[in-house]
Structure formats: C-alpha cells, structure tokens
C-alpha positions as CSV (number, residue, x, y, z in Angstrom):
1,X,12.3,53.2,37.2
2,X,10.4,50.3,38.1
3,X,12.2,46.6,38.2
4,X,10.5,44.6,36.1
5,X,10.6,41.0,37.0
6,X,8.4,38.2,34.9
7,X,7.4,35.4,38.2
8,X,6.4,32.0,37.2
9,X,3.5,30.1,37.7
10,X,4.5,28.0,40.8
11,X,4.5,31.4,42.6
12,X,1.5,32.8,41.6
13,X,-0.2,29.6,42.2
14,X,1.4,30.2,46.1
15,X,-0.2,33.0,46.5
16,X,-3.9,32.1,45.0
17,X,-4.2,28.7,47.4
18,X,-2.4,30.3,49.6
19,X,0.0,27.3,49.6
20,X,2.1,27.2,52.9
21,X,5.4,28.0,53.6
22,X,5.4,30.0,50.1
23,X,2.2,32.0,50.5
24,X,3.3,34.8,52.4
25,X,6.9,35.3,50.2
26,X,4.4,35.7,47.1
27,X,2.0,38.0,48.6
28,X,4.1,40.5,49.1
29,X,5.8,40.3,45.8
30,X,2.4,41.2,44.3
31,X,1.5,43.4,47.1
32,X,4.6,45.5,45.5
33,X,3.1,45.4,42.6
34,X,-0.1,46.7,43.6
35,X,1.9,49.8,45.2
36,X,3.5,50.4,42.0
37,X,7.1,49.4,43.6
38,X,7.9,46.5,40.6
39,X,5.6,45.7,37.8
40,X,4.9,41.8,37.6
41,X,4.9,40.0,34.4
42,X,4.0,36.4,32.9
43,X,2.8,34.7,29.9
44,X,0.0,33.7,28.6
45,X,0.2,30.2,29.6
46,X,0.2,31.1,32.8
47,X,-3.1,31.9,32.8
48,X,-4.2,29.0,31.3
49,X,-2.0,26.9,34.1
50,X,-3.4,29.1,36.5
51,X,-7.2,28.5,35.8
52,X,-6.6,24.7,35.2
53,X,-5.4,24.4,38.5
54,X,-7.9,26.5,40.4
55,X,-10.8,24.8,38.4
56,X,-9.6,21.8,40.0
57,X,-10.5,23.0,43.7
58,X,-13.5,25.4,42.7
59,X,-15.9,25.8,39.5
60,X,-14.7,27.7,36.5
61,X,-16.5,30.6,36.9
62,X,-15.1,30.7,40.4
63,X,-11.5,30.3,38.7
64,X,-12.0,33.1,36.0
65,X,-13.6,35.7,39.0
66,X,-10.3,35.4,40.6
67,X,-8.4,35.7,37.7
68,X,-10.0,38.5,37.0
69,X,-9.2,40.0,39.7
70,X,-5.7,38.7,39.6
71,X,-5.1,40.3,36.0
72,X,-4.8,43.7,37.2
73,X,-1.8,43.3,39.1
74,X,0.3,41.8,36.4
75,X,0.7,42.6,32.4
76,X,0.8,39.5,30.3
77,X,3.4,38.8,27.5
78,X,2.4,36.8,24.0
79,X,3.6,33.3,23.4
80,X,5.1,33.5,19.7
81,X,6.5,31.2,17.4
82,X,9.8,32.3,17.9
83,X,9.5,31.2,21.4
84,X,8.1,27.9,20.8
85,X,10.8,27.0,18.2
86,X,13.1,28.4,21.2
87,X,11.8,26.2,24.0
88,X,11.7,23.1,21.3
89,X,15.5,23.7,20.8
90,X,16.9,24.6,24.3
91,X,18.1,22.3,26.5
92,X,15.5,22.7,29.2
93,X,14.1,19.4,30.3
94,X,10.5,21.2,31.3
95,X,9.3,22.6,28.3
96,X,7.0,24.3,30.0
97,X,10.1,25.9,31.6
98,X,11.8,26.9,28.6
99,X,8.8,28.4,26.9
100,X,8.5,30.6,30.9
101,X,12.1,31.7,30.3
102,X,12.0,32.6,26.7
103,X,8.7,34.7,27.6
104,X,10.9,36.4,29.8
105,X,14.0,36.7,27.7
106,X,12.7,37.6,24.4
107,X,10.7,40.9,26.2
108,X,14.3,42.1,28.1
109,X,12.8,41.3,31.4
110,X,15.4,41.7,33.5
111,X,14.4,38.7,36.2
112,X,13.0,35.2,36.5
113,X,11.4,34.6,39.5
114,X,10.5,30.8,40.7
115,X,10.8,28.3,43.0
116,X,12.1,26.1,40.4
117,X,15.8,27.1,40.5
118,X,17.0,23.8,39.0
119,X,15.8,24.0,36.0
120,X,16.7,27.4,34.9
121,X,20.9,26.5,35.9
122,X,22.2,27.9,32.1
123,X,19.6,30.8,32.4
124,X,21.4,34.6,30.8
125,X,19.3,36.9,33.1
126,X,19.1,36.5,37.0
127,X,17.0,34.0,38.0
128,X,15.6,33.6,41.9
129,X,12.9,32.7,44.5
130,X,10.2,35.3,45.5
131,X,11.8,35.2,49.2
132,X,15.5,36.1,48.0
133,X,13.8,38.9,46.0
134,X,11.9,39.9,48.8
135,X,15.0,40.0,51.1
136,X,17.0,41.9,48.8
C-alpha cells in the first residue's frame, strides 16, 4: 500500500523555484509520486499560496500553467469548517500551520512533511523534512 504523506507548502514551493539547498530533497519526493511509490497530498490553500507566490516572479497565467501541471501529481484535501474552528482553537502560533496540520489530520494522513519542524512540536502524527523522508 502506498504511504500517504500530506507535504506543505514550503516544500512544494522548493521544488517550483527550485529554491537551493531544498530543491533537489523535494524533487524527488514528487518524482515518487509520479512513479506511483507514495501519493502526495495538500490542501487547498496550498494552491492558493502556491500561485500567490509564483505570480510574484511570473504572470498569472504563467503561475496557473504550472499549477496545472503541478496538480497531477498531488490530490488536494477540502478546507472545512471543522478545520478552521480547529486551527482557531489550537495552540499553533501560525495559523496557517494549524489549518496545514488539521488538513492532514482530519483525512488520517499518516505524515506531515515540512521544513517547518518548530512549529508542528505537539503534532499526533509524525511530522518531518522531505530529506529525512527521503533518507528513510
């Protein structure tokens, strides 16, 4: 059965801009996704994050084209009220964070992966860098 692991926007943002030293960590993460090997998810607000930031470097059409083709790899999970009222009430100091971990907790996925260990310290499911998943 195939691991499935919810990543965070930080490292799907490394792999888009190709952001150094992360970049080659988080390429191979989805390149195991593309073979099938783990299936990727994240939320919705990822993709907003996602095209915000690209947006900033290239038009928006240039953003949604590789979004597009980014979207394929990965299945997306709903941001509910329940989740909201969940990050509102948590003790995350990122909200942003907590509504990341709650995406990931309230569908059973089994990991958190981020390069923002710090601020997921009281998470219930195993929480860890692209490059630790990738040497394990």
């Amino acid at each position: 059965m195939k691991r499935k692991i919810f990543v965070d926007t930080d490292i799907i943002y490394d792999m888009l801009a190709m952001r150094e030293p992360h970049y080659h960590a988080a390429a191979t993460l989805f390149t195991l996704s593309d073979e099938g090997k783990i299936q990727i998810f994240i939320s919705a607000l990822t993709i907003a994050n996602i095209h915000y930031l690209i947006s900033k470097q290239l038009s928006s059409d240039q953003a949604k084209h590789i979004i597009r083709k980014f979207r394929l790899l990965v299945q997306i999970v709903p941001i509910n009220a329940k989740i909201i009222d969940l990050a509102l009430n948590s003790d995350f100091n990122d909200f942003e964070d907590a509504i990341q971990y709650y995406c990931a907790l309230e569908n059973n996925l089994e990991l958190l992966l981020t390069r923002n260990l710090k601020d997921y310290k009281k998470a219930q499911i195993s929480v860890m860098t692209a490059q630790d998943f990738i040497t394990l």
